[in-house]
C-alpha positions in Angstrom: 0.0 0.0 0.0 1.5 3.3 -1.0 1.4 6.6 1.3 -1.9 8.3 -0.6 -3.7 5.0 -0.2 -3.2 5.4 3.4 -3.7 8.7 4.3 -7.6 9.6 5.0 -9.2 11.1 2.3 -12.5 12.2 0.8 -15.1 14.4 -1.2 -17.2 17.1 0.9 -19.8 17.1 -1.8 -20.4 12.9 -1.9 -21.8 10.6 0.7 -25.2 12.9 1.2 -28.3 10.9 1.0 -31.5 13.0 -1.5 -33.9 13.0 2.3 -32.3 14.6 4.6 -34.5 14.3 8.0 -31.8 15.7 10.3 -28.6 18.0 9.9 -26.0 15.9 9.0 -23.0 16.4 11.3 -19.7 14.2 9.8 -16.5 14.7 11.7 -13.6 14.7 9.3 -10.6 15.3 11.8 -9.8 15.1 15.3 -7.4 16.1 17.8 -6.1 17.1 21.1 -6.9 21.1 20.3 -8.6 21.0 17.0 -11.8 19.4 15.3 -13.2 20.3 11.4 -16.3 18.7 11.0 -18.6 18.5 7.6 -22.3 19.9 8.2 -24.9 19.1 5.9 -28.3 21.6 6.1 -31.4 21.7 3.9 -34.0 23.8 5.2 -32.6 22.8 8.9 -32.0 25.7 11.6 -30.8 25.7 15.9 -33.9 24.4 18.0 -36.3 27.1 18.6 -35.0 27.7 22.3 -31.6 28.0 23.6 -28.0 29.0 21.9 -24.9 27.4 20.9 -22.6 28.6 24.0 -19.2 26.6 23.1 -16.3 26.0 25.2 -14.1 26.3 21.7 -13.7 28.7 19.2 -15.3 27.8 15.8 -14.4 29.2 12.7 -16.9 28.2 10.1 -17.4 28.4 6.1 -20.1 27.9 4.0 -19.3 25.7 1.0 -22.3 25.4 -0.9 -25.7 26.5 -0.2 -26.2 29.8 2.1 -27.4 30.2 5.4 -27.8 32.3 8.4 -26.4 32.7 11.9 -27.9 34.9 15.0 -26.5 36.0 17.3 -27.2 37.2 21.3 -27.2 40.4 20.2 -29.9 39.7 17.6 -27.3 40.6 14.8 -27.3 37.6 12.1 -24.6 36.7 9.5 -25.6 35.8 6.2 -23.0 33.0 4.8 -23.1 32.5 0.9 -19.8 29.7 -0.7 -16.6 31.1 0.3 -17.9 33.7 3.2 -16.5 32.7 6.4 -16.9 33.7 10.2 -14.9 33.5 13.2 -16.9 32.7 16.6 -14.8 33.3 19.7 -15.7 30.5 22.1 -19.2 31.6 24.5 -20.5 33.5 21.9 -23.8 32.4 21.8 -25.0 32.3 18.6 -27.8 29.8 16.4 -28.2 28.8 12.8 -32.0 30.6 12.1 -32.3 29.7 8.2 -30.6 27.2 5.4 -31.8 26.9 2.2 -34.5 24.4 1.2 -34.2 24.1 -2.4 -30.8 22.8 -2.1 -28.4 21.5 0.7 -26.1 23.8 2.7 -22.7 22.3 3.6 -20.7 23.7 5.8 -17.0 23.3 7.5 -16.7 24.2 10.6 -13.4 23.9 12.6 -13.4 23.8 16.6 -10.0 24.9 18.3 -8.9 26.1 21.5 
């Protein structure tokens, strides 16, 4: 087996079934200070009640699709492929909208 056959590798658009019931969360990497996880939207958004309040910083980029973050402060993000955001760890913040007519996939990257 040579070196590229060994190393982990993949496709961020493959592997995402046509129903999508639930946000699809897919972790891609994983270590002692740093996670990048693939998430897969169509239509989905944050529970009604309550925020994301991380103990990490997550930088996060939208890929395909667009979608929308709010935040405490009732400020909101709109991400569109290529825009990115930086959210410094316990900044509450939720996903409020992602496209239905086609998925959203996103790469977020938790670090300390």
């Amino acid at each position: 087996m040579n070196v590229a056959e060994r190393l982990a590798q993949g496709n961020l658009f493959e592997s995402i079934p046509d129903d999508i019931d639930q946000e699809m969360f897919t972790e891609l990497l994983a270590g002692q200070t740093v996670s990048v996880k693939r998430i897969v939207s169509k239509g989905h958004t944050s529970p009604e009640s309550g925020w994301y309040d991380q103990e990490d910083n997550e930088w996060v980029i939208v890929l395909k699709g667009e979608g929308k973050i709010a935040f405490e402060d009732d400020s909101i993000t709109h991400l569109v492929p290529g825009r990115y955001i930086n959210i410094p760890a316990h900044t509450r913040h939720k996903v409020v909208w992602t496209s239905r007519r086609s998925e959203t996939i996103w790469l977020a990257i938790h670090y300390n």
